[in-house]
Short mmCIF file of the C-alpha atoms (twelve columns), coordinates in Angstrom:
data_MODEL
# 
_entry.id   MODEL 
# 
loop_
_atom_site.group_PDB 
_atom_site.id 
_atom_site.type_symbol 
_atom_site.label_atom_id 
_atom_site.label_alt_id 
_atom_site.label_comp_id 
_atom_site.label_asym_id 
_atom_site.label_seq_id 
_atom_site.Cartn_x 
_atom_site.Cartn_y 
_atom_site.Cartn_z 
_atom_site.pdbx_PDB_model_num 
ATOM 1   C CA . UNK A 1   107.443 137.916 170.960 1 
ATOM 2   C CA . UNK A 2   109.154 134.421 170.799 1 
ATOM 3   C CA . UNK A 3   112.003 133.429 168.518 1 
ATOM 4   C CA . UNK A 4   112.477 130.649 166.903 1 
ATOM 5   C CA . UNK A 5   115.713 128.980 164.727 1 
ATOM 6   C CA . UNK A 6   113.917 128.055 161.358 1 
ATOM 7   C CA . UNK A 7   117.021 126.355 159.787 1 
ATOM 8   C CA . UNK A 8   121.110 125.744 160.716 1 
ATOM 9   C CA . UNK A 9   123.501 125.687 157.906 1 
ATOM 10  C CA . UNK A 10  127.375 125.994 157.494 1 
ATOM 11  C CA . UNK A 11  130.061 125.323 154.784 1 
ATOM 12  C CA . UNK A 12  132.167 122.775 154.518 1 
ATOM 13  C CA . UNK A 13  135.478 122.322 156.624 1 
ATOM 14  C CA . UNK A 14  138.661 122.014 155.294 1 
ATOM 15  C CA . UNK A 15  142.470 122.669 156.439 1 
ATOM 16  C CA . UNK A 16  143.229 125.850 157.103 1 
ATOM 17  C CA . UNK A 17  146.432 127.090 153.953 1 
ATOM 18  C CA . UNK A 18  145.903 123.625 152.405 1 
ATOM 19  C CA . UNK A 19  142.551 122.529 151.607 1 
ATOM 20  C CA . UNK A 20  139.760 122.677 149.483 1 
ATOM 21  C CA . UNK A 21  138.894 126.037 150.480 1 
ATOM 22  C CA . UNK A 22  142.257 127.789 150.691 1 
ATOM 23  C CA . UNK A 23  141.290 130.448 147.844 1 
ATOM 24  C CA . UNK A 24  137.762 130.925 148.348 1 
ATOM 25  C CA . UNK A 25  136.857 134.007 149.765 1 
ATOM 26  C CA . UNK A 26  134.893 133.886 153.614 1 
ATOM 27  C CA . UNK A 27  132.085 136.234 152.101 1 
ATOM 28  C CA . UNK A 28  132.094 133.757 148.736 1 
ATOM 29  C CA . UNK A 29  131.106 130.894 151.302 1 
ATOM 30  C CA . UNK A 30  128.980 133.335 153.437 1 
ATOM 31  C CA . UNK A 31  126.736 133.960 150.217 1 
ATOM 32  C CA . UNK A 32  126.813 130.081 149.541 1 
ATOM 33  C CA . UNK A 33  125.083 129.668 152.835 1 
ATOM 34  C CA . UNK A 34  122.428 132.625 152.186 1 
ATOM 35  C CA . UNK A 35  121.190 130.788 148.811 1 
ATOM 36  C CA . UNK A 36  121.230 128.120 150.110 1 
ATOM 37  C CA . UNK A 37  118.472 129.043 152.824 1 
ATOM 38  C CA . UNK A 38  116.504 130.869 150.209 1 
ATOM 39  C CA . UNK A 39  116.313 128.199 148.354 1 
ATOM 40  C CA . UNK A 40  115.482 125.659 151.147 1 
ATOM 41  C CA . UNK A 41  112.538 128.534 152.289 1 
ATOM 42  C CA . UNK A 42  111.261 129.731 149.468 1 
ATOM 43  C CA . UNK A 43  108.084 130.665 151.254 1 
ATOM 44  C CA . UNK A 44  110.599 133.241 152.580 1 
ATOM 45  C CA . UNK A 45  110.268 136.742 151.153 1 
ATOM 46  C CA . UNK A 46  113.679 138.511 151.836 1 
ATOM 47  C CA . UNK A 47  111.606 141.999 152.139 1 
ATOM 48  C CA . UNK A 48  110.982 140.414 155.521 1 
ATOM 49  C CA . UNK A 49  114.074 140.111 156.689 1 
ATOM 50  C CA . UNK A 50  114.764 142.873 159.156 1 
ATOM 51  C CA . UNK A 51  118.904 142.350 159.542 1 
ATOM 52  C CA . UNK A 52  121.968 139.783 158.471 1 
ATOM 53  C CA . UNK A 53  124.334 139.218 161.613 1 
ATOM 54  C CA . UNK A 54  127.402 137.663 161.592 1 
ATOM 55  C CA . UNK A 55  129.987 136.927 163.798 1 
ATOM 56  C CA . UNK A 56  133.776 137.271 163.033 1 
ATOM 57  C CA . UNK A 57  136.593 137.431 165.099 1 
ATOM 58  C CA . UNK A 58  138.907 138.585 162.391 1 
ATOM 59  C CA . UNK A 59  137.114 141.211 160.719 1 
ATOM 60  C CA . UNK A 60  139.988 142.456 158.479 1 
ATOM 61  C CA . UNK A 61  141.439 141.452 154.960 1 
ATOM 62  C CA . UNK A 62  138.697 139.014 153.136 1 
ATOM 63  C CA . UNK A 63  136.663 139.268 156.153 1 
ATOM 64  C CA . UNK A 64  136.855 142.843 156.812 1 
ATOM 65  C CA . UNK A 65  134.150 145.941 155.669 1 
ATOM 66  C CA . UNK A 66  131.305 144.558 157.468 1 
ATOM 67  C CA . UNK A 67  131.316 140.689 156.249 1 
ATOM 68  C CA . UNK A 68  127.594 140.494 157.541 1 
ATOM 69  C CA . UNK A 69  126.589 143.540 155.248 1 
ATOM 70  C CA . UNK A 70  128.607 141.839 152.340 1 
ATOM 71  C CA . UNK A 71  127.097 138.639 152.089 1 
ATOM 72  C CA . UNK A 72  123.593 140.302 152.449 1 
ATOM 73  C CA . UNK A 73  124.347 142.613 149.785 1 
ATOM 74  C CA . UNK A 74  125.282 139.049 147.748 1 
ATOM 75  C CA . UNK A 75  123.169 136.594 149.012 1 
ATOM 76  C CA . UNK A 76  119.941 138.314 149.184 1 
ATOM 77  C CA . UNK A 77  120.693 140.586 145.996 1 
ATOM 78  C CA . UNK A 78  119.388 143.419 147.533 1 
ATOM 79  C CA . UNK A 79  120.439 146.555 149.425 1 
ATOM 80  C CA . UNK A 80  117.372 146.803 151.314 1 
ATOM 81  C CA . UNK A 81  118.658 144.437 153.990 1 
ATOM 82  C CA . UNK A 82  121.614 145.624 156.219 1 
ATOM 83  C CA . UNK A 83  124.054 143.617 158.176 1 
ATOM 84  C CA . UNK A 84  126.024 143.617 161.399 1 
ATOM 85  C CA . UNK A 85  129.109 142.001 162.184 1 
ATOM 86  C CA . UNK A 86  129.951 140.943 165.445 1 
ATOM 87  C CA . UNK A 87  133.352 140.031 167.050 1 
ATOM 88  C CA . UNK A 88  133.099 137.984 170.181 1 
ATOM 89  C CA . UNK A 89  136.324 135.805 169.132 1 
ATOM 90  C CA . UNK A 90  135.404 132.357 169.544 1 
ATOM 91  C CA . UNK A 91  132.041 133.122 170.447 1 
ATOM 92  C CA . UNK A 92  131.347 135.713 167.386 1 
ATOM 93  C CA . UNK A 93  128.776 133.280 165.770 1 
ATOM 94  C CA . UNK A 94  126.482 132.305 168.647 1 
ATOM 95  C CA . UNK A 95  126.823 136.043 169.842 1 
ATOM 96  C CA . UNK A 96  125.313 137.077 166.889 1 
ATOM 97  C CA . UNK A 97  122.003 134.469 167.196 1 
ATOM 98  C CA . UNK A 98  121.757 136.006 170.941 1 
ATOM 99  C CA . UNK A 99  121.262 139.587 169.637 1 
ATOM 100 C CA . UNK A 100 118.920 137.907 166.995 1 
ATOM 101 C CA . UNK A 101 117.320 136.499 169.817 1 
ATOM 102 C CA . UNK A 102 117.293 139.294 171.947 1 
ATOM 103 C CA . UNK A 103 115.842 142.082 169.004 1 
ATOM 104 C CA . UNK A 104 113.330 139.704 167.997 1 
ATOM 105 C CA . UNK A 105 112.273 139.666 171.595 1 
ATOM 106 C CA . UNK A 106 112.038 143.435 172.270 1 
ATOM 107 C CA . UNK A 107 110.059 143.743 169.321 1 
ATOM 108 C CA . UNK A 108 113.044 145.748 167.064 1 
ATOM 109 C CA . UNK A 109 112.778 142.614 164.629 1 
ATOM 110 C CA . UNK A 110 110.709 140.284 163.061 1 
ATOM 111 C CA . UNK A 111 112.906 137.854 161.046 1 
ATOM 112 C CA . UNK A 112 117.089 138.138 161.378 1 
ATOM 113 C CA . UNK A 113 119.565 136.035 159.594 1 
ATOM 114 C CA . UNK A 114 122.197 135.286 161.778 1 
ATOM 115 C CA . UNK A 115 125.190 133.252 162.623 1 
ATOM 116 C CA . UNK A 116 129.180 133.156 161.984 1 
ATOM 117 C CA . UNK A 117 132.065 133.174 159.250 1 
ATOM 118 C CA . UNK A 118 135.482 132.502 159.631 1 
ATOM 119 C CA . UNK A 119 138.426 131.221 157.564 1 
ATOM 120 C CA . UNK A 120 142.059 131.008 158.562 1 
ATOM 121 C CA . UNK A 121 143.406 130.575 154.971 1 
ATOM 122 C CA . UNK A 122 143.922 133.656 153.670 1 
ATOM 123 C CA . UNK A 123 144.176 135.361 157.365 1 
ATOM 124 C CA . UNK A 124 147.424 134.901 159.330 1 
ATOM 125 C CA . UNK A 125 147.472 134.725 162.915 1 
ATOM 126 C CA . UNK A 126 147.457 138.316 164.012 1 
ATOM 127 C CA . UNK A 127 145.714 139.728 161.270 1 
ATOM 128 C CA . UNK A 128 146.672 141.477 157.638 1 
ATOM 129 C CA . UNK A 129 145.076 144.123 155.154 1 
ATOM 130 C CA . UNK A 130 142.051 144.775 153.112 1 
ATOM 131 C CA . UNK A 131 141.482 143.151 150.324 1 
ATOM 132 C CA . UNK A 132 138.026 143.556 148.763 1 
ATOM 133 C CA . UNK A 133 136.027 141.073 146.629 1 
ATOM 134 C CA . UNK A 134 137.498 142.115 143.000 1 
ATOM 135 C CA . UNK A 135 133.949 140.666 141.029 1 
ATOM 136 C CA . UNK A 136 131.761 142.852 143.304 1 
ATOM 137 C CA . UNK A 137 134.206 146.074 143.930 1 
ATOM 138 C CA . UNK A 138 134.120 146.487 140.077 1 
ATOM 139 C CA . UNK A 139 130.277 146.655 139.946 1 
ATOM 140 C CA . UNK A 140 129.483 148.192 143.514 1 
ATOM 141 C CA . UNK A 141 132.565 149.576 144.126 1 
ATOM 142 C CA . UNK A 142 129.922 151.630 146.661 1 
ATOM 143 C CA . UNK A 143 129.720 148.747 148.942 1 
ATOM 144 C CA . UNK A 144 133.542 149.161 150.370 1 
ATOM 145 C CA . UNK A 145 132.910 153.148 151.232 1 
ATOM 146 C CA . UNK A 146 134.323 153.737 154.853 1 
ATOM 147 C CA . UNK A 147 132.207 154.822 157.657 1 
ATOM 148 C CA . UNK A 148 133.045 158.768 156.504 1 
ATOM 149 C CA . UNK A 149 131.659 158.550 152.451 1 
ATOM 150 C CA . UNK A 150 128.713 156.694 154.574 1 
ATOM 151 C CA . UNK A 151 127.394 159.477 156.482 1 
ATOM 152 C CA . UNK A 152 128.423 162.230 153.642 1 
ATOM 153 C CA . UNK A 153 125.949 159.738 150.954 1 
ATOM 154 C CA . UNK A 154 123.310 159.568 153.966 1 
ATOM 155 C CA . UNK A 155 123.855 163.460 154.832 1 
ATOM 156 C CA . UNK A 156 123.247 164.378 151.076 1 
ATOM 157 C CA . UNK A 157 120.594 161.682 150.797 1 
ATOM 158 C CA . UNK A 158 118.142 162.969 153.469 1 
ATOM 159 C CA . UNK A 159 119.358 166.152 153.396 1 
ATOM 160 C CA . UNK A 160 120.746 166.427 157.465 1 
# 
């Protein structure tokens, strides 16, 4: 099966602690860019959309708990379509259009949203803590369960 890049979009740039940007949240901007290809493909029904992957190479604080699954969760509006994040450093965000590539390919997928999101703002050199997105931990305070509440919610769920 081929593959094929229907659209490229991205955020503005600004300076990293001093612009524009400084206290916007990476998965804020992430769901900017989501919309924003909805709305430019509206002939796109998001039930297609097998996967969200993103590349980060500083997947902690604002950018941590799965920023791909995040900013599918709010830029699709629904939980139907999961998301991967990817760390490759520098390389997170085309990384993330190779495995696109590549599952399309072998047949796993049919239509992937993928590509990278990165801020340095609120992120210090080295890293720092989790902080999660206060508008959507008060409604879906679900979406920030660890890896353990996961599996116990999937064990109960299917009964395994």
């Amino acid at each position: 099966m081929d593959a094929y890049i229907i659209g490229g979009y991205r955020s503005a740039v600004g300076r990293s602690g001093k612009g524009v940007f400084r206290f916007m949240r990476p998965d804020d901007l992430g769901e900017q860019v989501i919309r924003h290809l909805m709305k430019d493909f509206p002939q796109l029904d998001k039930s297609r959309i097998d996967d969200v992957i993103v590349g980060n190479a500083t997947p902690e604080a604002e950018q941590g708990l799965n920023i791909a699954r995040m900013v599918s969760l709010m830029g699709l509006d629904t939980e139907k379509v999961p998301g991967m994040t990817v760390n490759r450093y520098c390389a997170s965000g085309l990384e993330s259009i190779a495995i696109a590539s590549a599952k399309i390919h072998a047949g796993m997928a049919d239509c992937i949203l993928a590509g990278g999101i990165e801020t340095m703002s609120p992120i210090p050199f080295g890293g720092w803590r989790l902080v999660p997105n206060a508008k959507v931990a008060k409604d879906n305070p679900e979406w920030y369960w660890g890896m353990g509440l996961t599996a116990e919610a999937v064990a109960n769920q299917f009964k395994v």
